[in-house]
C-alpha positions, 0 to 999 in steps of 0.5 A: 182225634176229634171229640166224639169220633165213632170208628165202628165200621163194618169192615174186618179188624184184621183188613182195617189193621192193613189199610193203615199200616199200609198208609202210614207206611206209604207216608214214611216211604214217601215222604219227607222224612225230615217232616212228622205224618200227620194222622188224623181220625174222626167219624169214620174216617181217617187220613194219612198226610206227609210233607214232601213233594207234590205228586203229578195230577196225572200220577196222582190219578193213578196212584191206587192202580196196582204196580204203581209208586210215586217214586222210583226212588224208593223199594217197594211194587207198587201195591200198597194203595190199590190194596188199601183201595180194594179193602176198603171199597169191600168195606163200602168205604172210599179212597181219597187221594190229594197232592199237595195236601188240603192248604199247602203247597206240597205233601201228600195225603190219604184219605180213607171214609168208611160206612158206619155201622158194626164190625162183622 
């Protein structure tokens, strides 16, 4: 956590508790299991990354579309990203996604950077 990181945001504690466990559990379906996701919090935002292999910049655009997975290979539909995605624009905030990660050659991460302000 970075010093003085400032998470007061105005978005519902319980829609905030569901875009980061839908991220972390994202990161743990997807990625390299093998390899620690990585969490990161500073003012007002907070990204989620995991080694693993690259995501497509085609599939990566589409990432946060309902019905959408980065890999067949794992359960789930496909709803985790664009749920995080819709909370947190309610919230005012924005969803980031980038594969490989910022500086690596492969992982994936997501972002999330939300107003600051007080919670409702």
């Amino acid at each position: 956590i970075s010093p003085g990181a400032d998470l007061t945001a105005p978005m519902d504690v319980d829609a905030f508790g569901i875009v980061v466990r839908n991220l972390l559990e994202n990161a743990q379906r997807y990625g390299d299991h093998d390899m620690p996701i990585k969490v990161e919090v500073s003012s007002c935002r907070i990204v989620v990354s995991n080694g693993g292999p690259a995501v497509s910049a085609d599939k990566l655009a589409h990432l946060s579309d309902r019905f959408v997975r980065a890999s067949t290979q794992a359960q789930g539909a496909g709803l985790g990203l664009s749920i995080v995605d819709s909370l947190v624009r309610q919230a005012g905030g924005r969803l980031e996604l980038a594969s490989p990660r910022s500086g690596l050659a492969d992982g994936f991460s997501a972002a999330i950077t939300l107003p600051q302000g007080k919670t409702p």
